[in-house]
The first five atom37 places (N, CA, C, CB, O) and aatype in JSON, in Angstrom:
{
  "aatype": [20, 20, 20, 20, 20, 20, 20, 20, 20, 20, 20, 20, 20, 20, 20, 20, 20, 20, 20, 20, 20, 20, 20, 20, 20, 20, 20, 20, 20, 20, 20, 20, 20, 20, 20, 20, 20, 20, 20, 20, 20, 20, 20, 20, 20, 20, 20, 20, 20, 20, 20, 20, 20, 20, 20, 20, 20, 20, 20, 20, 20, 20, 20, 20, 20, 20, 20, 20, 20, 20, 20, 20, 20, 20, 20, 20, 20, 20, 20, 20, 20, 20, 20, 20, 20],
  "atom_mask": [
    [1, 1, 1, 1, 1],
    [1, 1, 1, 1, 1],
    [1, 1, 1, 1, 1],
    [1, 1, 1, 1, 1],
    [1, 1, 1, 1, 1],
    [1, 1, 1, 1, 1],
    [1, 1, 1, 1, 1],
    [1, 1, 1, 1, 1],
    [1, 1, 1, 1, 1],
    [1, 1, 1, 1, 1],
    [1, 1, 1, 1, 1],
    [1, 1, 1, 1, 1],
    [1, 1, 1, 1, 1],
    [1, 1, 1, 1, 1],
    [1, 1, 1, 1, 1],
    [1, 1, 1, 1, 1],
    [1, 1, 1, 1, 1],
    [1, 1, 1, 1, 1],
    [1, 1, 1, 1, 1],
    [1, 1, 1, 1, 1],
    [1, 1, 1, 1, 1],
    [1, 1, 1, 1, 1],
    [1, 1, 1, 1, 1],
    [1, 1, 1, 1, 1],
    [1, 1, 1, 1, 1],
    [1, 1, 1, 1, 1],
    [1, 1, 1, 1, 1],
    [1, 1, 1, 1, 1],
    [1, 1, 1, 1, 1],
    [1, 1, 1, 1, 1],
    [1, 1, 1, 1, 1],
    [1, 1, 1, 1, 1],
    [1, 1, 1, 1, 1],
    [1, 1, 1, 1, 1],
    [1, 1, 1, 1, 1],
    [1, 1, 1, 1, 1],
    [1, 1, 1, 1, 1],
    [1, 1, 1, 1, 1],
    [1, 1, 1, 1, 1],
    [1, 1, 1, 1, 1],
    [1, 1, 1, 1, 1],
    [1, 1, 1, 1, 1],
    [1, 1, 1, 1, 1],
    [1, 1, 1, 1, 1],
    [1, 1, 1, 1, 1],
    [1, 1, 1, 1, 1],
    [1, 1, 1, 1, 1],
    [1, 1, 1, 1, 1],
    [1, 1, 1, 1, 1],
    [1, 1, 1, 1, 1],
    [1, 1, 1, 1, 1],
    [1, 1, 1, 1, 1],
    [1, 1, 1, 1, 1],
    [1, 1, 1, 1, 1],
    [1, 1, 1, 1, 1],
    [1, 1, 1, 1, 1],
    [1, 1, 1, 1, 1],
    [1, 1, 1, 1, 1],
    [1, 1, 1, 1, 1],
    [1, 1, 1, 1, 1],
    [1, 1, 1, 1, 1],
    [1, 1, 1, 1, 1],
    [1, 1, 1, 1, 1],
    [1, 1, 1, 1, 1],
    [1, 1, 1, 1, 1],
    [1, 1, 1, 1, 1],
    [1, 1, 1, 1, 1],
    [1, 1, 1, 1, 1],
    [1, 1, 1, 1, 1],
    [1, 1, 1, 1, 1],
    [1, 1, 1, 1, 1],
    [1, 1, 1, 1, 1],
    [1, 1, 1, 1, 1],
    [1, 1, 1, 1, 1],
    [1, 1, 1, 1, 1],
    [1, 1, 1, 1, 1],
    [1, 1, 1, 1, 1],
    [1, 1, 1, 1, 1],
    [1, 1, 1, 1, 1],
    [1, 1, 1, 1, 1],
    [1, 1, 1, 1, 1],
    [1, 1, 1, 1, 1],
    [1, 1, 1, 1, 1],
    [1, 1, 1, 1, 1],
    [1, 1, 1, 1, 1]
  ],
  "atom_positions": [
    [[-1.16, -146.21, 79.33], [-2.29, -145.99, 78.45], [-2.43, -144.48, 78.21], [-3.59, -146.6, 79.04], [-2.09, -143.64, 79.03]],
    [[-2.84, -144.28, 77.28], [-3.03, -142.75, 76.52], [-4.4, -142.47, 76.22], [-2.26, -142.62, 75.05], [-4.93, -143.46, 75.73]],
    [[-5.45, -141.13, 76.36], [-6.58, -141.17, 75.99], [-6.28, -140.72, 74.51], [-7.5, -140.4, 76.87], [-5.12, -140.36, 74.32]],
    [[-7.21, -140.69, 73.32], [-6.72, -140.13, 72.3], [-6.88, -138.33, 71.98], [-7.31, -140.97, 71.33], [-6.41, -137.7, 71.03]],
    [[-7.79, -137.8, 73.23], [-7.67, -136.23, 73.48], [-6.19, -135.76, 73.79], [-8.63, -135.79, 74.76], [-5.84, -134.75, 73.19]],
    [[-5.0, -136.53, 74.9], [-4.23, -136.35, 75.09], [-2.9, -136.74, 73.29], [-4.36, -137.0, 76.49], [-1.7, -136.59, 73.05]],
    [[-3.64, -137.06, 72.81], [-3.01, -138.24, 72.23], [-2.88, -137.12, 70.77], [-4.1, -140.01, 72.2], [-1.88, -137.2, 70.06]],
    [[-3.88, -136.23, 70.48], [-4.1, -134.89, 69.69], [-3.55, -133.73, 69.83], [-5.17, -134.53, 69.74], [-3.54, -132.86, 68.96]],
    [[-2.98, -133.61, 71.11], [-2.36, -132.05, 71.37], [-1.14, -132.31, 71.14], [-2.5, -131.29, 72.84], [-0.61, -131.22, 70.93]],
    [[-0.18, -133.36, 71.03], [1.01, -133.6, 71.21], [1.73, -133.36, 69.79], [1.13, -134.94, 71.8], [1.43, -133.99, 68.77]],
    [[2.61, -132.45, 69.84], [3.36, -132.37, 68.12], [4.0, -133.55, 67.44], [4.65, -131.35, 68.05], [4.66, -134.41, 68.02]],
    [[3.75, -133.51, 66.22], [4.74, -134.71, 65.57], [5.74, -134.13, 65.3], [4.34, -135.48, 64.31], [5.68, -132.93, 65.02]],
    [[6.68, -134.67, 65.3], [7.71, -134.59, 64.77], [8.8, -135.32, 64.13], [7.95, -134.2, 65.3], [9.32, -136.15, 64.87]],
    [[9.35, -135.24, 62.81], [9.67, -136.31, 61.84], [11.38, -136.09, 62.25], [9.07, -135.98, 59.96], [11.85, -134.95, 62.19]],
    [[12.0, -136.93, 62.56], [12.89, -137.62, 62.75], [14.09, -137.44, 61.69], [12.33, -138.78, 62.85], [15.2, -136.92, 61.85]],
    [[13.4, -138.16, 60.37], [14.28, -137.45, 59.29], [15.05, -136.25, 59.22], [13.65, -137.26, 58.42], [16.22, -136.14, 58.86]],
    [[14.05, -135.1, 59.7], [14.49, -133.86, 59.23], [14.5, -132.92, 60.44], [13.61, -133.35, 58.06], [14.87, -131.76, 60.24]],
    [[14.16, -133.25, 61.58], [13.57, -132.35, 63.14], [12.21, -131.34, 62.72], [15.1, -131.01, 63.9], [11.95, -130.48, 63.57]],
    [[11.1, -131.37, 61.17], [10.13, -130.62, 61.58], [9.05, -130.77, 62.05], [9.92, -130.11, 61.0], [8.69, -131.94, 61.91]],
    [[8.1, -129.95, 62.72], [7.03, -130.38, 63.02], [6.0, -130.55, 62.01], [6.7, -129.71, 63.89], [5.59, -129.61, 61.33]],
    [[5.62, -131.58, 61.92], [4.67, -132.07, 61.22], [3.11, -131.6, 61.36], [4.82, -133.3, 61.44], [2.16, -131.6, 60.58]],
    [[3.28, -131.26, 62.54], [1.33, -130.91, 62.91], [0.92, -131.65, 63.97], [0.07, -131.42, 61.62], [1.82, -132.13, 64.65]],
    [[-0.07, -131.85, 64.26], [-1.45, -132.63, 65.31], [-2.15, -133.52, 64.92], [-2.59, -131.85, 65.72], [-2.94, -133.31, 64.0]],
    [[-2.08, -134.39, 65.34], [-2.53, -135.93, 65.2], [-4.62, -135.26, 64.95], [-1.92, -137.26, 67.32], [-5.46, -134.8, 65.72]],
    [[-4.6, -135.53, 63.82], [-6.31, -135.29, 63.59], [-7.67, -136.48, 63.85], [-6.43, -134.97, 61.94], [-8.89, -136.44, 64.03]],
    [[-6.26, -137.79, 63.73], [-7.47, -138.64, 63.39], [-7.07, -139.96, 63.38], [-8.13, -138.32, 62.07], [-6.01, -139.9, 62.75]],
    [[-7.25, -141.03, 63.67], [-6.75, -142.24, 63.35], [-7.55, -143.06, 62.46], [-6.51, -142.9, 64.45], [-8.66, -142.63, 62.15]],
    [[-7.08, -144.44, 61.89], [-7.28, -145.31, 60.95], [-6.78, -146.49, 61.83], [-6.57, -145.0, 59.56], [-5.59, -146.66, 62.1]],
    [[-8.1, -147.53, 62.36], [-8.3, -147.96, 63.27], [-8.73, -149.74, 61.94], [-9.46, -146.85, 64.4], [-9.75, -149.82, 61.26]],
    [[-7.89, -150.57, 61.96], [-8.68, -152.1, 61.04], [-9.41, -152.67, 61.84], [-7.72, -153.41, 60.46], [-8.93, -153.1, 62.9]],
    [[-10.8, -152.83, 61.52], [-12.07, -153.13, 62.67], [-11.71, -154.52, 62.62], [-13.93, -152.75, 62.26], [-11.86, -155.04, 63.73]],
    [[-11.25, -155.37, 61.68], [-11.05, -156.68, 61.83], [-10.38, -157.03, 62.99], [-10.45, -157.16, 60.82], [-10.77, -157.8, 63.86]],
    [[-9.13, -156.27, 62.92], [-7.84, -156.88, 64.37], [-7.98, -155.99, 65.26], [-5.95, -156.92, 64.09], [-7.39, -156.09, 66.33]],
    [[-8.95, -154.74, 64.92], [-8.79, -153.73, 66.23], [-7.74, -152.75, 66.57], [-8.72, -154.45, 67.32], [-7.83, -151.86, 67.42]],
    [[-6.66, -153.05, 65.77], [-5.54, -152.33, 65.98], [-5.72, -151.31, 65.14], [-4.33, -153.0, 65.81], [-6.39, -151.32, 64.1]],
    [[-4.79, -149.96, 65.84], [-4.44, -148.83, 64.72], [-3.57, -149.23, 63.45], [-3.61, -147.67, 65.44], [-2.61, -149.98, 63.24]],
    [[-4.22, -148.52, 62.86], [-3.27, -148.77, 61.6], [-2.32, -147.84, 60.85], [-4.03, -149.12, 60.63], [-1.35, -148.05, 60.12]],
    [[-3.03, -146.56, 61.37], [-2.32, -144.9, 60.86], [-2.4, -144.02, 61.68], [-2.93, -144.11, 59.69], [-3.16, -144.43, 62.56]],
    [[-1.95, -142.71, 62.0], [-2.04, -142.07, 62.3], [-2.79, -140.75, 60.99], [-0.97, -142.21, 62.98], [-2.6, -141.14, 59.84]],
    [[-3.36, -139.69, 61.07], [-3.77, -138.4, 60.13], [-3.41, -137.25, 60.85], [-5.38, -138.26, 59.74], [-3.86, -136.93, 61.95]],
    [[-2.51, -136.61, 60.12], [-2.04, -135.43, 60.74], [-2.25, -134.19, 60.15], [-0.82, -135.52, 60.92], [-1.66, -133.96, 59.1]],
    [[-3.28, -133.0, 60.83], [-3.71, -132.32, 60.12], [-2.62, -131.13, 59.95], [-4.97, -132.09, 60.54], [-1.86, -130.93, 60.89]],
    [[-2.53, -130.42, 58.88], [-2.08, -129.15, 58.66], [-2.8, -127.66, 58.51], [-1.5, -129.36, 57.69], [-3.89, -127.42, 58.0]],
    [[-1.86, -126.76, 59.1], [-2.28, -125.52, 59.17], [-3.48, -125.3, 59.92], [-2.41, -125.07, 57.98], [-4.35, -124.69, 59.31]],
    [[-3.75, -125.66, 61.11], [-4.6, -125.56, 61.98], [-5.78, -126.56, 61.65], [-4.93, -124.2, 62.11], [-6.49, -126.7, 62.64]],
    [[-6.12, -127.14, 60.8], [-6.95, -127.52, 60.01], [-8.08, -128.39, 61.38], [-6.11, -128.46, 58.65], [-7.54, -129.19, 62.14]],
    [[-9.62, -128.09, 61.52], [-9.46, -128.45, 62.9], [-11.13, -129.83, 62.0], [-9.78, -126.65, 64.66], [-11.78, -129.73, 60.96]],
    [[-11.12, -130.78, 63.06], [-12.31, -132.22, 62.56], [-12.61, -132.16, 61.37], [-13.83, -132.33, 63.22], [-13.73, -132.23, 60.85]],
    [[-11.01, -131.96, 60.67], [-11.21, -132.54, 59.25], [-12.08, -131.6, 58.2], [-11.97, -133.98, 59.41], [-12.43, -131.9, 57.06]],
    [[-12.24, -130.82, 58.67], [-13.06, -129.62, 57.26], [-12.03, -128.92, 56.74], [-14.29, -128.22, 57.8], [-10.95, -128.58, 57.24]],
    [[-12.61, -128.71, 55.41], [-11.4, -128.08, 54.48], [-10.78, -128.92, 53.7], [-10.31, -127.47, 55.19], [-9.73, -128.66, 53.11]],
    [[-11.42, -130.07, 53.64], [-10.6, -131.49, 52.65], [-9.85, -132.2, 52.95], [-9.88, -131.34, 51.66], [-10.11, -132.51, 54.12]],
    [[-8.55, -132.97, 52.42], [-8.17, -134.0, 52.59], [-7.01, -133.41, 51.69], [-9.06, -135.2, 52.34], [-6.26, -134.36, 51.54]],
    [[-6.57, -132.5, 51.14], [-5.66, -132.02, 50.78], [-3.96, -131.61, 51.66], [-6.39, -131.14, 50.37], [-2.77, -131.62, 51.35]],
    [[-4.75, -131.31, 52.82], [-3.68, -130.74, 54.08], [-3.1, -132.07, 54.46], [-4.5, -129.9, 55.6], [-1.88, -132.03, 54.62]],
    [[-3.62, -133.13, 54.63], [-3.39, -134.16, 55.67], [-1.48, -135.25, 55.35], [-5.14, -135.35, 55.43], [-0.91, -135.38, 54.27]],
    [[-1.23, -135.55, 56.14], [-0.68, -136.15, 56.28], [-0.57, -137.55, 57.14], [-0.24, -135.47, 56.3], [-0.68, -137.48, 58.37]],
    [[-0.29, -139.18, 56.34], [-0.82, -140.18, 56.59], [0.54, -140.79, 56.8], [-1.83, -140.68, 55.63], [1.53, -140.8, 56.07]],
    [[0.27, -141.43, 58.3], [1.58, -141.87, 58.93], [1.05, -143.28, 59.4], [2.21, -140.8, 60.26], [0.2, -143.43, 60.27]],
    [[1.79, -144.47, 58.59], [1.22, -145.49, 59.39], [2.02, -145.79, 60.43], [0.93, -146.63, 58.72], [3.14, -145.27, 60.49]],
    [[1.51, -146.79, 61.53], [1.33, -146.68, 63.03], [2.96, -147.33, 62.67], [-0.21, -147.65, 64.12], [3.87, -146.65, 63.14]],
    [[3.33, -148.47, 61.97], [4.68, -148.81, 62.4], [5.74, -147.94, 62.02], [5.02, -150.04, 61.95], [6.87, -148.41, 62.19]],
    [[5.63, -146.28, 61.35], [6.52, -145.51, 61.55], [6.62, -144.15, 62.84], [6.56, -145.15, 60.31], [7.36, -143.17, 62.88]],
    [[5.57, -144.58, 63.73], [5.29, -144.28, 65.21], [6.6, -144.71, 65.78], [3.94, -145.09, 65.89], [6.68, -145.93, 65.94]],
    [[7.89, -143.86, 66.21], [9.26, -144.57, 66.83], [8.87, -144.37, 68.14], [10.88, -143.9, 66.46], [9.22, -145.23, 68.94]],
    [[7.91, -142.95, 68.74], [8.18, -142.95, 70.37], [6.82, -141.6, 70.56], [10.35, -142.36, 70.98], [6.65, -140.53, 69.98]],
    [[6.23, -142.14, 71.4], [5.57, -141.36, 71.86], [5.69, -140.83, 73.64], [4.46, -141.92, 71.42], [5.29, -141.31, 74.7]],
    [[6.36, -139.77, 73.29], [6.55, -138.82, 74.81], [5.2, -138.33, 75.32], [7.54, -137.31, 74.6], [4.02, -138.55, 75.04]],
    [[5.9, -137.52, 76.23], [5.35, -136.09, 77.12], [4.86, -134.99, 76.18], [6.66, -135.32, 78.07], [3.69, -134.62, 76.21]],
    [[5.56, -134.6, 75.53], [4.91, -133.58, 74.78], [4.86, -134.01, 73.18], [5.71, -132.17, 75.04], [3.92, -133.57, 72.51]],
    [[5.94, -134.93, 72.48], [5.66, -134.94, 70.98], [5.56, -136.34, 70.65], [6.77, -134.22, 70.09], [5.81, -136.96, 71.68]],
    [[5.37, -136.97, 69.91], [5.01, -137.9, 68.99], [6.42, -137.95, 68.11], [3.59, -137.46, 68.17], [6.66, -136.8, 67.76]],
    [[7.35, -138.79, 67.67], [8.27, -138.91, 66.87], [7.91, -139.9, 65.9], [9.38, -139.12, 67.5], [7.44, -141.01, 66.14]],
    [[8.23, -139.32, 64.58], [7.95, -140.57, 63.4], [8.71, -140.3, 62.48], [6.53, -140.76, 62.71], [9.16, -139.16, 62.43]],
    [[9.13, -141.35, 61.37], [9.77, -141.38, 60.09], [8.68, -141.23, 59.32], [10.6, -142.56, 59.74], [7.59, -141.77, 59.51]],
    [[9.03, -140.36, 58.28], [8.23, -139.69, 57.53], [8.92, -139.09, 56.44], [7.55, -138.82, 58.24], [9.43, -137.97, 56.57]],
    [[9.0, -139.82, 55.22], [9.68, -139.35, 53.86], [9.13, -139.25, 52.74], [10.6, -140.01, 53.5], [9.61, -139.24, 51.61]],
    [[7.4, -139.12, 53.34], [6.77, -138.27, 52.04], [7.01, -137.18, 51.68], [5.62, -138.06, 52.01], [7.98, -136.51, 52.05]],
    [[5.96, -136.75, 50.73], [6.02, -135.32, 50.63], [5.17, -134.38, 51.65], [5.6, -135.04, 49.28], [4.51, -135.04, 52.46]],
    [[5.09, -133.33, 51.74], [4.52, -132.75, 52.75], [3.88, -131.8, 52.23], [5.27, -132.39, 53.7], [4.53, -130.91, 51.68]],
    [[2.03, -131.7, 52.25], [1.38, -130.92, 51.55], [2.14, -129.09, 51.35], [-0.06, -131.08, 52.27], [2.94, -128.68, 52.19]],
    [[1.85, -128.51, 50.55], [2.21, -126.78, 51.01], [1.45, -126.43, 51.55], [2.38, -125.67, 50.14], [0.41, -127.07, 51.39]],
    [[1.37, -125.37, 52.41], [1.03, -124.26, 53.23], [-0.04, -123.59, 52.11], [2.47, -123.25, 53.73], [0.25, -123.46, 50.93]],
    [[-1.21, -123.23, 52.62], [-2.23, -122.27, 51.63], [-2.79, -120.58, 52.49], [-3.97, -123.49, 51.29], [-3.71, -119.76, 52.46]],
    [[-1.27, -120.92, 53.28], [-1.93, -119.63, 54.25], [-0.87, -118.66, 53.33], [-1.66, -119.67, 56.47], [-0.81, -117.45, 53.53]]
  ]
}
C-alpha cells in the first residue's frame, strides 16, 4: 500500500521517450467504482493546482506500467504542454 503524499514526490517518467514528466498533482478518483481513474501531473513546479490547467498532464491509471521506489513509469504519447519559464 502507498499513501498518496508518498505517492506525489515520486517522478514520472514516460517510457516512450526516458523524460521526466513531473509530479503526480492530483488524482481522478470514479466515485461510482471507487477506483482511480487518472493520474494529473503537474508541470514546472506548478504546486495545488494554481496557475490553471494549462501545465497539466492527464495520464489514465491503465497507462501506470510500474510504480517503484523513487519513480512512477507510464506510456505517454501525448503532447506535452511547453515550458512558460
Amino acid at each position: 500500500m502507498i499513501k498518496i503524499s508518498e505517492f506525489q514526490i515520486k517522478d514520472v517518467v514516460n517510457v516512450a521517450n526516458g523524460k521526466n514528466l513531473g509530479n503526480i498533482g492530483d488524482i481522478e478518483i470514479n466515485l461510482d467504482t471507487g477506483k482511480i481513474e487518472s493520474v494529473v501531473i503537474n508541470k514546472n513546479g506548478k504546486v495545488l493546482g494554481l496557475f490553471g490547467k494549462e501545465d497539466e498532464i492527464v495520464i489514465p491509471w491503465r497507462n501506470i506500467l510500474k510504480i517503484g521506489e523513487d519513480v512512477v513509469l507510464v506510456r505517454f504519447n501525448g503532447k506535452i504542454p511547453e515550458s512558460n519559464e
